[in-house]
C-alpha positions in Angstrom: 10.5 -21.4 -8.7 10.3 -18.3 -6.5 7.9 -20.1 -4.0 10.7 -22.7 -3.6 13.0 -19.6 -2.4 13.7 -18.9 1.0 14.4 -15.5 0.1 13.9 -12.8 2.9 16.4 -15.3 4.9 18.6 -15.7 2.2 18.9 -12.4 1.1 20.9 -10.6 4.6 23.7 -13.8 4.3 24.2 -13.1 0.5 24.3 -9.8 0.4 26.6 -9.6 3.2 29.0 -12.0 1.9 29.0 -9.9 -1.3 29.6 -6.5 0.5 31.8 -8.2 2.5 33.9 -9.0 -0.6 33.1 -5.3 -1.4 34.7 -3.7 1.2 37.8 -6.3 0.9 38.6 -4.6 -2.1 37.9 -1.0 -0.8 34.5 0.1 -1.5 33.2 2.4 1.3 29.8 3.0 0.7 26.9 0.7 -1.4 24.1 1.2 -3.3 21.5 -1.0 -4.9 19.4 -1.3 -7.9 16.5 -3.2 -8.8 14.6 -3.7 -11.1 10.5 -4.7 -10.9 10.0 -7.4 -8.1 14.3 -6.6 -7.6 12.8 -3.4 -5.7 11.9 -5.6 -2.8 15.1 -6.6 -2.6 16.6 -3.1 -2.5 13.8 -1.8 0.2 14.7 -5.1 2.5 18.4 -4.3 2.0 17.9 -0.6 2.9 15.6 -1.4 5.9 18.4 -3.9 7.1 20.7 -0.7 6.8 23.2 -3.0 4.4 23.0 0.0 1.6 23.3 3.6 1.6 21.2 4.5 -1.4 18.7 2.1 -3.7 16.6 3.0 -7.2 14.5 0.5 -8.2 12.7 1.0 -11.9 9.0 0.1 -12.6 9.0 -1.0 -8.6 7.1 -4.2 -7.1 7.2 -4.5 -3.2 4.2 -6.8 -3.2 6.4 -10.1 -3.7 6.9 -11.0 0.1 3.8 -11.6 0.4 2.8 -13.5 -2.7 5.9 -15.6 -2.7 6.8 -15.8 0.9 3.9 -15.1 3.1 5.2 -11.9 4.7 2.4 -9.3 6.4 4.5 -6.8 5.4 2.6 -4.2 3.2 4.2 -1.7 0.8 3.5 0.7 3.1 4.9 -0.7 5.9 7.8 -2.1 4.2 8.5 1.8 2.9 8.1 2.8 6.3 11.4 0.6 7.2 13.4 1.6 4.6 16.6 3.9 6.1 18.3 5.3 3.2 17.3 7.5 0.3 15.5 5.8 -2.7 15.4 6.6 -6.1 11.7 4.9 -7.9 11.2 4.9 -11.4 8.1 4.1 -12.2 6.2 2.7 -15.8 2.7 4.4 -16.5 1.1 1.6 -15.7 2.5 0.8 -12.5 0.1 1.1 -9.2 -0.9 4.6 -8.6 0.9 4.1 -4.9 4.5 4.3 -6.7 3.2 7.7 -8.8 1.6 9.8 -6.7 3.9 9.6 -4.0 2.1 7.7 -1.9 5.6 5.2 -1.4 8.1 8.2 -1.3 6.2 9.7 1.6 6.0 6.3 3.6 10.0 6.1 2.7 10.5 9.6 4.0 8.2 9.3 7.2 11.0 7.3 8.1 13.2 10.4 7.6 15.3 9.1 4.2 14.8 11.1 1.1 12.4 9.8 -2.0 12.4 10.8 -5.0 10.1 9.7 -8.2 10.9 10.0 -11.7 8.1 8.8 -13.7 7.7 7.5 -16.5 4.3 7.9 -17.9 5.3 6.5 -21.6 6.6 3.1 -20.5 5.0 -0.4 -19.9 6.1 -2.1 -17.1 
């Protein structure tokens, strides 16, 4: 089902007809949150500056390219991102999200990161 999803192209006109209706009704400033491969969607929405914050819990940012043959690495994907991020992530998530490895690609790009971690939790 994902595969069938256009969703890196789908994802700026959605989320800017929901913000849109957003700010109709007075919100000033958004923020995301996502969970698992709904991280990706929060780093693409904070790279396309449509958010001012995002958390994802127990993050995924490999999904553009398994689903929709994007380049993009987590990495560089971080790299973009241009607001602060909060990531939450299981024990067994990849080491990348734990030891701060993401956080400091997020920040190189001079938005705060912070990591809570949950060591306890399965993703």
């Amino acid at each position: 089902w994902l595969k069938s999803m256009s969703l890196p192209a789908a994802l700026d006109v959605h989320a800017n007809r929901a913000f849109g209706l957003l700010k109709e009704r007075g919100a000033v400033s958004i923020g995301a949150l996502g969970f698992c491969w709904g991280a990706y969607v929060v780093f693409k929405l904070s790279a396309y500056g449509s958010i001012r914050a995002g958390v994802s819990c127990h993050p995924s940012l490999k999904i553009g390219r398994m689903f929709f043959g994007e380049e993009e690495s987590e990495i560089s994907l971080a790299k973009a991102v241009k607001c602060p991020q909060c990531m939450m992530p299981a024990g067994n998530d990849p080491d990348m999200f734990r030891d701060g490895t993401i956080a400091k690609a997020v920040q190189s790009s001079g938005s705060d990161c912070v990591v809570l971690d949950f060591p306890e939790m399965e993703h």
